[in-house]
VEXDREN-367460 format. One line per field, with one value per residue (C-alpha): z, x, y; residue in one letter. Coordinates in nm, 3 decimals. Each point is the difference from the previous one (the first is absolute). Last residue first. Layout:
# residues N
c3	Z, ...;
c1	X, ...;
c2	Y, ...;
resn	A, ...;
END
This chain:
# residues 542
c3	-4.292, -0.171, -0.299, 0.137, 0.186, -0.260, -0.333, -0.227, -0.281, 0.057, 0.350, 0.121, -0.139, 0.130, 0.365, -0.068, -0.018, 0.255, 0.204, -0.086, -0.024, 0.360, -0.155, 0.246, -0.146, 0.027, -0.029, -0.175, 0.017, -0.204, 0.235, -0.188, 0.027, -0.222, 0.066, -0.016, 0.086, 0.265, 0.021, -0.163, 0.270, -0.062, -0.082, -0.092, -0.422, 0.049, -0.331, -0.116, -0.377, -0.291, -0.166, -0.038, 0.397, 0.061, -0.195, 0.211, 0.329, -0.097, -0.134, 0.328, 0.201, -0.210, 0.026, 0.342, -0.176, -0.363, 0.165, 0.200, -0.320, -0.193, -0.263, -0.333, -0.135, -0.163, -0.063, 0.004, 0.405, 0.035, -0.187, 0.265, 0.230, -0.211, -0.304, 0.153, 0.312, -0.052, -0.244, 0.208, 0.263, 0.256, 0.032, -0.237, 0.076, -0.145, -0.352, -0.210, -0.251, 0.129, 0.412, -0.058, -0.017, 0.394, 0.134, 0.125, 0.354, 0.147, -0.242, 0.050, -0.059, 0.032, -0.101, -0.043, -0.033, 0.286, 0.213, 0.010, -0.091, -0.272, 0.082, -0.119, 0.300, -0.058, -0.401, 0.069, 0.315, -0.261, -0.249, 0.244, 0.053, -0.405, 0.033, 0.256, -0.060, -0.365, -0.311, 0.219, 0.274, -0.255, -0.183, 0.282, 0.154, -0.320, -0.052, 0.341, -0.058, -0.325, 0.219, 0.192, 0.298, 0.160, 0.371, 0.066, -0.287, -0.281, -0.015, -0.235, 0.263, 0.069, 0.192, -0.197, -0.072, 0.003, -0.195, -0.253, -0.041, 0.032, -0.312, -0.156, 0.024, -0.090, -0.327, -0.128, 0.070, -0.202, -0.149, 0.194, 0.283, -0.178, -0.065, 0.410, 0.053, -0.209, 0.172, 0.332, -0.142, -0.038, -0.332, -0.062, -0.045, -0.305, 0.161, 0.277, 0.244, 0.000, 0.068, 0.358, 0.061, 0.031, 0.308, 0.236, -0.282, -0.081, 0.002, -0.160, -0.037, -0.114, 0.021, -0.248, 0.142, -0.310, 0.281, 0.215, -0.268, -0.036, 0.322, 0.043, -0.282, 0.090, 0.346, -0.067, 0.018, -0.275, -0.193, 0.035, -0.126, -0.302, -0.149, -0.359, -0.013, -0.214, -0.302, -0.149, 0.239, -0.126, 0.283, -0.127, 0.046, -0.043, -0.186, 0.183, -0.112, 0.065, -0.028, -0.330, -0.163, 0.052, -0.139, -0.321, -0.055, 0.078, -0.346, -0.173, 0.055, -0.067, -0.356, -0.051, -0.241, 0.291, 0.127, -0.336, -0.121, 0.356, 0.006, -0.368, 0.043, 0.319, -0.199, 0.006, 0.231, 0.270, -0.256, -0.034, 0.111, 0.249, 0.307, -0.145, -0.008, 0.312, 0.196, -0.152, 0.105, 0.326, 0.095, -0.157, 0.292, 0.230, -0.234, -0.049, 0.369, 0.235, 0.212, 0.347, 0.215, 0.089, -0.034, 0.186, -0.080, 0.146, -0.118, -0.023, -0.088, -0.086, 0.054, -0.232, -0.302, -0.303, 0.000, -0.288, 0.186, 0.279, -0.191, -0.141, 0.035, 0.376, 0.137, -0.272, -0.067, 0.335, -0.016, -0.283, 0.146, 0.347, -0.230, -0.218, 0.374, 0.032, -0.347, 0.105, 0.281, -0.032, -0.143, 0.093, -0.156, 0.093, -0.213, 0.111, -0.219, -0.287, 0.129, -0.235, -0.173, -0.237, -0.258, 0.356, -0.018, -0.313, 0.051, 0.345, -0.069, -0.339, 0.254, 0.223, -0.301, -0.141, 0.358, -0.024, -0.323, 0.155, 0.260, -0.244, -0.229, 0.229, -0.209, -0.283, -0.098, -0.199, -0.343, -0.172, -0.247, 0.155, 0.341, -0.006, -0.131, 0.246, 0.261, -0.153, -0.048, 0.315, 0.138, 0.155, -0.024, 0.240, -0.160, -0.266, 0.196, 0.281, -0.040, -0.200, 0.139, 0.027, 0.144, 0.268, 0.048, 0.246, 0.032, 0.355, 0.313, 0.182, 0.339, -0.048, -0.198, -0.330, -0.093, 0.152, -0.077, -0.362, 0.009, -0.095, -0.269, -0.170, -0.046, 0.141, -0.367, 0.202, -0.106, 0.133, -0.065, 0.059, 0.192, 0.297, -0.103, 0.110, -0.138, 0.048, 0.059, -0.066, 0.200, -0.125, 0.262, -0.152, -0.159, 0.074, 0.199, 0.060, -0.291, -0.078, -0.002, -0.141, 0.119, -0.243, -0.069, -0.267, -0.156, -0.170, -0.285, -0.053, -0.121, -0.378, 0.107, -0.017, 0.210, 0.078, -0.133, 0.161, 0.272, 0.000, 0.118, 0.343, 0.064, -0.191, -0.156, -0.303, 0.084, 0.024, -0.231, 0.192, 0.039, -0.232, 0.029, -0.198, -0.325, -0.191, -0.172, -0.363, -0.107, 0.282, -0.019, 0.189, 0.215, -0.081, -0.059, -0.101, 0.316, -0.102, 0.219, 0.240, -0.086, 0.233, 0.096, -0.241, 0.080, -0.317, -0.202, -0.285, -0.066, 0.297, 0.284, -0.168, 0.079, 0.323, 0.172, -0.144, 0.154, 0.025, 0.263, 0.015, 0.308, 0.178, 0.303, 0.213, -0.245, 0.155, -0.237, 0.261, 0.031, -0.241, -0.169, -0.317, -0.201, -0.294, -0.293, -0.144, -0.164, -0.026, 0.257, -0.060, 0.135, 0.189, -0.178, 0.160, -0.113, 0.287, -0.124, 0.247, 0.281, 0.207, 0.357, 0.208, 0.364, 0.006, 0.155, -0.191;
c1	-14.226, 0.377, 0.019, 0.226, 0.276, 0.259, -0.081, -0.212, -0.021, 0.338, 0.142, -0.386, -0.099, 0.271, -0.091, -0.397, 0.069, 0.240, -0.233, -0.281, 0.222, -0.240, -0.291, -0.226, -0.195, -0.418, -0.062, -0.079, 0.098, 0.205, 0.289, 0.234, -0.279, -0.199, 0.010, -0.225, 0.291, 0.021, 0.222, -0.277, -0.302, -0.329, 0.135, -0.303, -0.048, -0.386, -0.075, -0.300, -0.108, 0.159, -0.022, 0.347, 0.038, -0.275, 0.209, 0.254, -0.120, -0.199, 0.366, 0.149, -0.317, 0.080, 0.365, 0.028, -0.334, 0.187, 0.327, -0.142, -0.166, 0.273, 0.108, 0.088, 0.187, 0.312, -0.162, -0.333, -0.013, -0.251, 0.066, 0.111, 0.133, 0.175, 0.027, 0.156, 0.112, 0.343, 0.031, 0.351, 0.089, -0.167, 0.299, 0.250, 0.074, -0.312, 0.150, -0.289, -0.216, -0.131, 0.075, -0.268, -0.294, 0.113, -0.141, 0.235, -0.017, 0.154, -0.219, -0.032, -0.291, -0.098, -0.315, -0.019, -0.362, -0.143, 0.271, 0.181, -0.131, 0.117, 0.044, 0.275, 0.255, -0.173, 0.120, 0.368, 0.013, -0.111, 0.228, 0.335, -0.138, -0.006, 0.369, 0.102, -0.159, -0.064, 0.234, 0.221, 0.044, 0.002, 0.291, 0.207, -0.117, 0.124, 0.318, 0.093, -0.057, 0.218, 0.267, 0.022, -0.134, -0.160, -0.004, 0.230, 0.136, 0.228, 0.251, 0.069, -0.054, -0.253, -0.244, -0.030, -0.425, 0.011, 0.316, -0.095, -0.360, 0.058, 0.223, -0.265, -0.250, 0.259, 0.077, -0.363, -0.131, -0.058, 0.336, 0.152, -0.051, 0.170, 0.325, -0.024, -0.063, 0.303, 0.231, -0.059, 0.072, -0.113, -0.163, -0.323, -0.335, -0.191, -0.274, -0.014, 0.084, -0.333, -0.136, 0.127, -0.016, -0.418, 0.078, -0.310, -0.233, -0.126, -0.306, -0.202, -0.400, -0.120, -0.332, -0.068, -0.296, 0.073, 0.052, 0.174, 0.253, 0.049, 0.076, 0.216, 0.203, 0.033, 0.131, 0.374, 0.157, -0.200, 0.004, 0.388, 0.026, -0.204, 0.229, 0.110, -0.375, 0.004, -0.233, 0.069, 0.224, 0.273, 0.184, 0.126, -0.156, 0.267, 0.215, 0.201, 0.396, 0.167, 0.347, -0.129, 0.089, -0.316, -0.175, 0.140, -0.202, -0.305, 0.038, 0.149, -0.299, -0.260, 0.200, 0.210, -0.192, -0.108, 0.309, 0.185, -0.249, -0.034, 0.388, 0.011, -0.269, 0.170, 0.301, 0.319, 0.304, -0.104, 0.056, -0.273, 0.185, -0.289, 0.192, 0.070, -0.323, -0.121, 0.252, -0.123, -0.342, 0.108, 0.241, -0.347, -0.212, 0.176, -0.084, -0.360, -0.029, 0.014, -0.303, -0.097, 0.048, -0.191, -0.396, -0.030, 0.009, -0.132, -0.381, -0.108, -0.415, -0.134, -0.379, -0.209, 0.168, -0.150, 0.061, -0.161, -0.231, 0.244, 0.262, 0.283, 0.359, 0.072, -0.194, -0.071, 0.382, 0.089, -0.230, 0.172, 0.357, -0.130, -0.153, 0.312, 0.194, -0.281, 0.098, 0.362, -0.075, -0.404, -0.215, -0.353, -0.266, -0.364, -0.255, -0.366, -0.145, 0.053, -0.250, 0.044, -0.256, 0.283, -0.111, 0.005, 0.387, 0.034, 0.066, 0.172, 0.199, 0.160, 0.062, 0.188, 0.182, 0.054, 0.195, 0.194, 0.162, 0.067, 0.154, 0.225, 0.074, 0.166, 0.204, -0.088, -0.223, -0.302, 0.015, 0.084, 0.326, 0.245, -0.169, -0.001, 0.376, 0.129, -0.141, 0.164, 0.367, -0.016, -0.016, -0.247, -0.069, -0.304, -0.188, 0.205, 0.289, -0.108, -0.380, -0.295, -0.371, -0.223, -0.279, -0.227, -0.352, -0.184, -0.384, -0.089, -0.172, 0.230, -0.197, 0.173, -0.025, -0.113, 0.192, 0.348, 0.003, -0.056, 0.274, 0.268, -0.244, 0.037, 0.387, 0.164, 0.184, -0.012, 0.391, 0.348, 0.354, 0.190, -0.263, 0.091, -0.178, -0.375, -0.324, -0.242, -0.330, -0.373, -0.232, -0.362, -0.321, -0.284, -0.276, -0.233, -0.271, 0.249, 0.123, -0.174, 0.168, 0.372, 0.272, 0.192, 0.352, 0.156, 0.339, 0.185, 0.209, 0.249, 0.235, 0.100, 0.364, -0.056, 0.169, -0.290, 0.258, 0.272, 0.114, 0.332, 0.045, -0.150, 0.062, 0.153, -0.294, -0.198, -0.364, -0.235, -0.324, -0.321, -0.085, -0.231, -0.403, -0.028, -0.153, -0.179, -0.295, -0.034, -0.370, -0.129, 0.311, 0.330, 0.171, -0.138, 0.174, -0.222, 0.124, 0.366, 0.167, 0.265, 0.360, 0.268, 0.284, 0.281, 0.354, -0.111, -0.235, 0.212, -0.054, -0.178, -0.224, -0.342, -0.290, -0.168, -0.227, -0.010, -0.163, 0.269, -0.211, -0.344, -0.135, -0.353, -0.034, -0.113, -0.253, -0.206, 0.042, 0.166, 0.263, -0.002, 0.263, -0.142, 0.205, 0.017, -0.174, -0.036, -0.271, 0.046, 0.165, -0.294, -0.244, 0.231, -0.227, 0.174, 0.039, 0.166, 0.160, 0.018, 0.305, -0.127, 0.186, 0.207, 0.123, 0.359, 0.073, 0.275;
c2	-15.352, 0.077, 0.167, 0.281, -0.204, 0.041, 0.154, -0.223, -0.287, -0.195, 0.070, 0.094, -0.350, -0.187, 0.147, -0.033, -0.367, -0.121, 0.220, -0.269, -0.309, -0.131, 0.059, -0.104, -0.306, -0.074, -0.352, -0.268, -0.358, -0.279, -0.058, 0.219, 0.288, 0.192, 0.386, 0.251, 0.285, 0.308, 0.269, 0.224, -0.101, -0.164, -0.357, -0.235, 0.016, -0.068, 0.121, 0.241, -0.071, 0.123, -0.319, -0.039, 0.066, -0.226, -0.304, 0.083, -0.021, -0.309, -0.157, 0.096, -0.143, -0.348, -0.023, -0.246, -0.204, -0.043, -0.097, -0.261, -0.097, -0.037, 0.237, -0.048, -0.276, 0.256, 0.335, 0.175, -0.059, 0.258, 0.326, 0.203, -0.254, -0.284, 0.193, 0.305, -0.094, -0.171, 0.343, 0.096, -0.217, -0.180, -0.256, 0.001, -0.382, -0.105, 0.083, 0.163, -0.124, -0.312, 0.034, 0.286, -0.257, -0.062, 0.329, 0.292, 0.161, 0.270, 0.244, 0.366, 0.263, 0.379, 0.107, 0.388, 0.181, -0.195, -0.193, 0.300, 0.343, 0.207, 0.381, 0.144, -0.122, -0.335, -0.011, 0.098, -0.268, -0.255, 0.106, 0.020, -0.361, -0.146, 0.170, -0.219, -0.346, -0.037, 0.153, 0.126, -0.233, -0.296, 0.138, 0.058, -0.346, -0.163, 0.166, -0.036, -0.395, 0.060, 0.175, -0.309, -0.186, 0.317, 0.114, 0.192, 0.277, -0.114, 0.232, 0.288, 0.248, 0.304, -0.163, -0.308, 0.016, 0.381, 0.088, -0.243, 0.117, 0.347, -0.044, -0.214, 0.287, 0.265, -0.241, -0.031, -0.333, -0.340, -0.044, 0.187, -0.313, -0.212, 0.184, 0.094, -0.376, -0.059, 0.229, -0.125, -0.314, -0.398, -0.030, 0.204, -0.182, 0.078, -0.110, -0.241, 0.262, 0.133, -0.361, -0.070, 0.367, 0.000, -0.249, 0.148, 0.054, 0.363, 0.288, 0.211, 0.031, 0.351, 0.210, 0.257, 0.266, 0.224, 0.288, -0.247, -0.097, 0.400, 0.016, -0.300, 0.129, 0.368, -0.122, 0.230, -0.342, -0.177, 0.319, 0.052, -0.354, 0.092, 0.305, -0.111, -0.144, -0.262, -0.054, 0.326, 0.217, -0.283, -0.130, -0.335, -0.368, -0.273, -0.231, -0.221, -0.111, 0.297, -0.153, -0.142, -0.350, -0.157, 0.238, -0.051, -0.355, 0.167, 0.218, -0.263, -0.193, 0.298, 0.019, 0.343, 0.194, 0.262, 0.043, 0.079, 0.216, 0.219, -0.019, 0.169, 0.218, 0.156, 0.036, -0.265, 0.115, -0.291, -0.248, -0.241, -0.374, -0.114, -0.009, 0.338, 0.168, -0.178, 0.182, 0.297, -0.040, -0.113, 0.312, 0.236, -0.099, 0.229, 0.284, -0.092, 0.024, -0.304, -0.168, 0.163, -0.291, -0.288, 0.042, -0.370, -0.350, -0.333, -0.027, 0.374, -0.006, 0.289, 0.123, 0.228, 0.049, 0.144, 0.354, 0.216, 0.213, 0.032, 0.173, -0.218, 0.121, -0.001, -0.201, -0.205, -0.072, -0.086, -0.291, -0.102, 0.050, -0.165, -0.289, -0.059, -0.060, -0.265, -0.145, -0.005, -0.167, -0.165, 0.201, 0.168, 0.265, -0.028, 0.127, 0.052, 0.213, -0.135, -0.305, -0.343, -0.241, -0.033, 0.303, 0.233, -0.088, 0.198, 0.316, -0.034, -0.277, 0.171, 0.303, -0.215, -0.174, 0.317, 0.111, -0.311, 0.051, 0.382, -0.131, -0.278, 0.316, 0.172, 0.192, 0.197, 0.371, -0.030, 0.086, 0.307, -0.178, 0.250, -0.054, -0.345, 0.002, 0.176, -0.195, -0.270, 0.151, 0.114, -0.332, -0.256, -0.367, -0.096, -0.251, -0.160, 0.019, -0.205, -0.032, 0.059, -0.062, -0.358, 0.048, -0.183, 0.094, -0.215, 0.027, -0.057, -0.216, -0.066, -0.151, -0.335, -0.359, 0.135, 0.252, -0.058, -0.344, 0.030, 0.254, -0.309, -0.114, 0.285, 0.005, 0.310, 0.176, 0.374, -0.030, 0.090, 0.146, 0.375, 0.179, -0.159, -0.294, 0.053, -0.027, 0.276, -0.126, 0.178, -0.084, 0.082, -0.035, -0.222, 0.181, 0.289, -0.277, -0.311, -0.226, -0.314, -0.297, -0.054, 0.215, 0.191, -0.051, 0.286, -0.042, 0.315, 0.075, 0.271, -0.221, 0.053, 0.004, -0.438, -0.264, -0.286, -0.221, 0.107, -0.285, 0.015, 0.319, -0.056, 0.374, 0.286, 0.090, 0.039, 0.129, -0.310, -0.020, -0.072, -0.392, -0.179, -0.061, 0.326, -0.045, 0.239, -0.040, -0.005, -0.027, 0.155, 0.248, 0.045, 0.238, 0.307, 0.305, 0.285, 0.249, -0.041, -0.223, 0.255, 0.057, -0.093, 0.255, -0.069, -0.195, -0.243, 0.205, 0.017, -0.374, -0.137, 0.153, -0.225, 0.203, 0.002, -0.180, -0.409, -0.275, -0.261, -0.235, -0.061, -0.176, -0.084, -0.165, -0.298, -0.189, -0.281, -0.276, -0.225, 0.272, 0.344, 0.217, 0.205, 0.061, 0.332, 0.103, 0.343, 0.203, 0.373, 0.249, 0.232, -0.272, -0.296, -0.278, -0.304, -0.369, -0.199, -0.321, -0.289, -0.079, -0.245, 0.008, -0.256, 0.082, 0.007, 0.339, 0.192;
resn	X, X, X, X, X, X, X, X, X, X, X, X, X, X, X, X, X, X, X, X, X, X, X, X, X, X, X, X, X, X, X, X, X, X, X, X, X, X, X, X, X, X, X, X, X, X, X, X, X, X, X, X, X, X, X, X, X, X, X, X, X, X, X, X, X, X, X, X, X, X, X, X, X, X, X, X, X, X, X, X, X, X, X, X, X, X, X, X, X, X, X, X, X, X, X, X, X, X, X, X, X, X, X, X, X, X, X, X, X, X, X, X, X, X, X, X, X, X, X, X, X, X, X, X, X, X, X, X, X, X, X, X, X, X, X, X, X, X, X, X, X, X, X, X, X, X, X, X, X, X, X, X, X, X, X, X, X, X, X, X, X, X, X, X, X, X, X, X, X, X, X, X, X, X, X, X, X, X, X, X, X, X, X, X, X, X, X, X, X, X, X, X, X, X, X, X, X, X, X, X, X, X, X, X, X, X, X, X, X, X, X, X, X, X, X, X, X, X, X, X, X, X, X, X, X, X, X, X, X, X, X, X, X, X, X, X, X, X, X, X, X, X, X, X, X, X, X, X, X, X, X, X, X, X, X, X, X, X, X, X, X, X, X, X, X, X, X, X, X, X, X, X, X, X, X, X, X, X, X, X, X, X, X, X, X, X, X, X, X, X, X, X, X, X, X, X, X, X, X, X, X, X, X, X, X, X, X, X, X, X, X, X, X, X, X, X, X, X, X, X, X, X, X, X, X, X, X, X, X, X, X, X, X, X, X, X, X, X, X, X, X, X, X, X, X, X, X, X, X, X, X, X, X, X, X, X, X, X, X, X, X, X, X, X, X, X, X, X, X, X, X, X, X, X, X, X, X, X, X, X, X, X, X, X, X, X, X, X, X, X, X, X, X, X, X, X, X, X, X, X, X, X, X, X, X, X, X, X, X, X, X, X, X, X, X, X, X, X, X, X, X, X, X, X, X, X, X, X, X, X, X, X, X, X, X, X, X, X, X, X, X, X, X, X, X, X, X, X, X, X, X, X, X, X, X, X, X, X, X, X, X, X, X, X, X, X, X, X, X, X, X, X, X, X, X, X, X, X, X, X, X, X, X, X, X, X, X, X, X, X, X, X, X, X, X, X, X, X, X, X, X, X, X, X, X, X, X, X, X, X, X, X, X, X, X, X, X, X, X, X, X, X, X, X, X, X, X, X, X, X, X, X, X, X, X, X, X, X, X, X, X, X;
END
C-alpha cells in the first residue's frame, strides 16, 4: 500500500436505528481523510443448521450498539473459510456476512455522496473485501472519487454455493427458502443492507453502483440479472454496473448436474452415500469449516458454483441476453454498464489450480468450472478435434490459461456486448468497453512482473489508485487522471467521456502510456466462441 503516514483516531458515530458505533477515522497532519468501520454486520450468522441456507436478514430492532455500549468496528470483516493462503486463518470465521464502509471526510454533496458497492473477487471459491483503509486514502482524497464504499464479505466455495437434492429437499420439507447460491444471495442482502442504510452515512440510496473485480464482476452480471428479472422496478436498486475482467459465462448447471459434487463431497468426507438425506445433511453440517475446506482439495470437481434455480437464476438467461430482452429491459431501467479486460488476463488464470501437462488434465480442470457440453466444445474447439497440443502454446497449462481466460473475459464478455447492441444498447454511451496494455510499477508487489498485464494488474493500481505496493508515481498519477475522472462520473451518474462510438471499438490505454480509441481486433474471435457456447451458429452475430 502507499507509504504515506496517517493518524488513525477513534470515530464515535450515532448511526440512528443502527445504534451507536465507533469506528477510525484516517486523517494526515490533523486533517482527517476518511472515515472507516469494518465488520458491520447484515445478516444473521449462516452457522449451525443454517450452514448451506439462504441468509437471513437483521431483524428490524437490531442495533449495533448503545450510547453507553457502542460498538466497535475499527477491525476487518470476518473471512469465509477457504482454500487459499491457509496458513494464515485468523480472520477465518462462518459468521461472515460482514461488511466495511469508507466514507469520505468533508461534507457530503446535496442528497449525499454516491454509494459503490464492491464485489470482491476469488472465483467464488476464496477472497475478502478486508482492503486496508489507508490503502483507499488515496483514492478519496487525491482524485475526482468522490463515494461511500461498501465492501462485503459473502460465502464461498462450498459454503456458498453447495447444492443437492437432498438440500432443496430439505428447505421445502422444513418451509423455508429454497438452497444453493447462497454467496448471490449473501451479496444481494448486502446490496439491500447498503441501500437502507447508506443515507445514515451521509449517503444517496438512490444512486447505487454495483462493481467487482473477476469473480466478483461475474457476481455483478448474476445480481444484475436478478433485478431484471426477479425484482420489479419499484424495488430495484442498481443503477450502473461495473464488470472488471469477467463476463455472464455460461448458463450455470441444473440441480441434477450439481448432484456429482455433492456426492463426491459425501465421501471425501467419509458419510456413506447409502445414509438418508438427514443423515448427510447432519454429517455435513457438523463437519468443522477446516475439514470442510480441507476436502475440497481432494475433489475432481473442485469449484463450487451458481446453479439454475428459477429463484435467483434464471434457468433460461442466456436465451434472454441473445433474444435482446436484457438490453431492453436494462434500457427501460436506464442501467448503464462498464466491462472490459487486460491484455495478459491468462497469465493469472492459469495460476490457479493449474492442471499438469495433459489433454486430459485440462479437460479434468476445466469440468470443474463448466458443464461437460461446454468443456466438450471447448476441447474440440481450441484442438480441432485432436488430442494434440495446438500452435501456439508452451504447454497444456498455457492452453489452460488462455482457455480459461477467454471464457471468463475476452470471448464470452464479447458475445455479451454484441447481445446487448443488437437490443438496443449503445456504445460508448450505455456500454463502456475498456482494455489495459499497460500496468503501473506498484503491481511489481503482488504480482510477478513477468505476467505482464495480467489479470487484476489494474485493479488497485488503476481503479483504486495505486492502493498497493508504494503507490503510484506521479507520472503514473497524470497518464491515469482523465480515466479516474471518467470513472468517478460514471459512479456519480454523471455523463462520461468514454471516446469509442462504435461496438468494435475499445477505450484503450496503451503500452506506451497513452489513450486511444482500439479496434477490436479479437471481436469475431468473440462472437464465434460465444455462438459455439451460448447460441446457434451465426445468429447472434451484429
Amino acid at each position: 500500500m502507499p507509504s504515506a503516514s496517517y493518524e488513525q483516531s477513534a470515530y464515535p458515530f450515532n448511526a440512528g436505528p443502527l445504534g451507536h458505533i465507533e469506528g477510525l477515522t484516517l486523517s494526515i497532519h490533523d486533517k482527517p481523510s476518511l472515515h472507516y468501520f469494518g465488520g458491520l454486520p447484515y445478516a444473521l450468522p449462516p452457522v449451525g443448521k443454517y450452514r448451506f441456507r439462504r441468509p437471513r436478514p437483521l431483524p428490524p430492532c437490531y442495533q449495533l450498539g448503545t450510547r453507553a455500549s457502542p460498538g466497535r468496528f475499527t477491525g476487518s470483516a470476518a473471512v469465509c473459510p477457504q482454500p487459499w493462503d491457509e496458513d494464515d486463518k485468523s480472520l477465518w470465521d462462518e459468521n461472515c456476512l460482514q461488511l466495511n464502509l469508507y466514507i469520505p471526510a468533508g461534507t457530503a454533496p446535496k442528497g449525499g455522496w454516491p454509494c459503490f458497492v464492491y464485489l470482491h473477487g476469488g472465483y467464488l471459491q476464496w477472497g475478502d473485501p478486508n482492503m486496508a483503509p489507508e490503502s483507499l486514502v488515496p483514492l478519496l482524497t487525491e482524485t475526482a472519487f468522490k463515494a461511500i464504499i461498501v465492501a462485503p464479505a459473502y460465502r464461498v466455495n462450498a459454503f456458498g454455493f453447495l447444492a443437492s437434492h437432498e438440500l432443496d429437499d430439505e428447505a421445502r420439507k422444513d418451509n423455508v427458502e429454497a438452497t444453493g447460491n447462497c454467496g448471490f444471495w449473501d451479496q444481494r442482502l448486502a446490496i439491500e443492507w447498503a441501500w437502507k442504510n447508506v443515507s445514515l452515512f451521509s449517503g444517496d440510496q438512490t444512486n447505487v453502483t454495483l462493481a467487482g473485480y473477476s469473480a466478483g464482476a461475474h457476481s455483478t452480471f448474476q445480481q444484475l440479472a436478478h433485478e431484471l428479472y426477479f425484482v420489479s422496478d419499484e424495488k430495484a436498486i442498481i443503477k450502473r454496473a461495473i464488470m472488471w475482467s469477467n463476463s455472464p459465462g455460461v448458463q450455470p448447471r441444473s440441480l441434477d448436474q450439481h448432484q456429482t459434487q455433492f456426492d463426491e463431497l459425501c465421501a471425501v468426507l467419509g458419510i456413506a452415500h447409502k445414509s438418508s438425506a438427514t443423515e448427510k445433511l447432519t454429517k455435513l453440517r457438523a463437519v468443522p469449516a477446516t475439514g470442510l475446506v480441507a476436502a475440497q482439495h481432494h475433489l475432481t470437481r473442485s469449484e463450487f458454483r451458481a446453479y439454475s434455480d428459477d429463484s435467483f437464476i434464471s434457468s433460461t438467461i442466456i436465451s434472454h441476453i441473445n433474444s435482446g430482452d436484457f438490453a431492453k429491459r436494462m434500457k427501460r431501467r436506464k442501467i448503464k454498464l462498464m466491462n472490459g479486460e487486460c491484455r495478459d488476463e491468462h497469465n493469472s488464470y492459469r495460476s490457479w489450480r493449474t492442471p499438469s501437462d495433459s489433454y486430459a488434465a485440462v479437460k479434468t480442470r476445466l469440468t470443474a468450472d463448466y458443464p461437460s457440453v461446454v468443456v466438450e466444445k471447448l476441447m474440440k474447439h481450441y484442438c480441432k478435434g485432436t488430442y494434440d497440443l495446438p500452435k501456439g502454446y508452451k504447454d497444456w497449462p498455457d492452453l489452460f490459461g488462455h482457455i480459461y481466460a477467454d471464457c471468463q473475459v475476452h470471448n464470452l464478455e464479447r458475445g455479451f456486448h454484441n447481445a446487448l447492441f443488437k437490443g438496443g444498447l449503445v456504445a460508448g454511451e450505455d456500454v463502456l468497453r475498456y482494455r489495459f496494455d499497460m500496468r503501473m510499477k506498484c503491481v511489481d508487489a503482488i504480482i510477478p512482473p513477468d505476467w505482464g498485464v495480467t489479470h487484476a494488474t489494474d485493479l488497485d493500481s488503476i481503479w483504486f489508485w495505486g492502493a498497493c505496493g508504494d503507490g503510484l508515481t506521479a507520472g503514473e498519477k497524470d497518464m491515469l487522471k482523465d480515466w479516474n475522472e471518467q470513472f468517478a462520473a460514471f459512479v456519480r451518474g454523471d455523463d462520461v467521456q468514454w471516446g469509442p462510438s462504435d461496438p468494435k471499438q475499445m477505450r484503450r490505454l496503451r503500452a506506451d502510456g497513452k489513450t486511444d480509441v482500439w479496434e477490436d481486433d479479437r471481436w469475431e474471435q468473440g462472437l464465434e466462441v460465444w455462438d459455439l457456447l451460448n447460441g446457434d451458429e451465426g445468429k447472434s452475430r451484429l
